[in-house]
N, C-alpha and C positions, 0 to 999 in steps of 0.2 A: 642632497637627496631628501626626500620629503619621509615622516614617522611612515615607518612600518603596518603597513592594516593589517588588523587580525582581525580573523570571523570571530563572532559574537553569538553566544547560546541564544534560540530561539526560545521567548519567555514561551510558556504553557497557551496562552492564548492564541499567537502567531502560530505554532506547533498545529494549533487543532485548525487555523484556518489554513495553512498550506497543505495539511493532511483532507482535507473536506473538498479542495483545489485538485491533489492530485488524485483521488477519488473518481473526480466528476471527468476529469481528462481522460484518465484507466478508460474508464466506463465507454466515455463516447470511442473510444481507437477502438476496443475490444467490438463496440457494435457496427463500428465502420468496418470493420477487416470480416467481420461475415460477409458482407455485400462485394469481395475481392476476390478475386482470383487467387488460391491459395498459396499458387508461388511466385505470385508477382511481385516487380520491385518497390509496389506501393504498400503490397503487406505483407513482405519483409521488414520495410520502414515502419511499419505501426508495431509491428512484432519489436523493434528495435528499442523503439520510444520508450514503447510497456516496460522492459524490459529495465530500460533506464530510470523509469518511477520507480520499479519496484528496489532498483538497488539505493538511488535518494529516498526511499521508504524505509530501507533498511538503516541508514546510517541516522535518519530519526528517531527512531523507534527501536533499535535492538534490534528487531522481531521479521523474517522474512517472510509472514503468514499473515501484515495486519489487514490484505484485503482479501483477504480468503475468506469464507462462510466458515463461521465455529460452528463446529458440532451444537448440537444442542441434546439432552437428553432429563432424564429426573436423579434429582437429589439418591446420595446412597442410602435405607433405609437403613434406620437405628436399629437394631433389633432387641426385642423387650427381654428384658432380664427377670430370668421367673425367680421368687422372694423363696 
């Protein structure tokens, strides 16, 4: 029998190109499955797909939110200390 393979950590650089990869995939299924029939077999299957980035997005990243839109708001105000 031939050595054993084992996966190998994605270096940081490979990381942000498969992340920027599956991004642009998301993106186009998400704008494809508007133009579908919403319970058709075809986007069920896009719904699938998503579905499956987001969970190979999870097992990169920790995180099951990283294609989501972050909030955005303003810094918390210090408040002045009267002398």
């Amino acid at each position: 029998m031939g050595a054993s393979r084992r996966s190998r950590e994605l270096k940081d650089i490979e990381r942000q190109e498969v992340l920027l990869a599956l991004s642009v995939a998301r993106a186009a299924l998400i704008e494809a499955r508007r133009n579908m029939r919403p319970r058709s077999g075809l986007s069920r299957s896009a719904e699938a797909v998503i579905s499956e980035i987001d969970d190979f997005v999870y097992v990169l990243t920790g995180t099951t939110d990283h294609f989501h839109l972050k909030a955005h708001g303003t810094p918390a105000r210090i408040g002045r200390k009267s002398d």
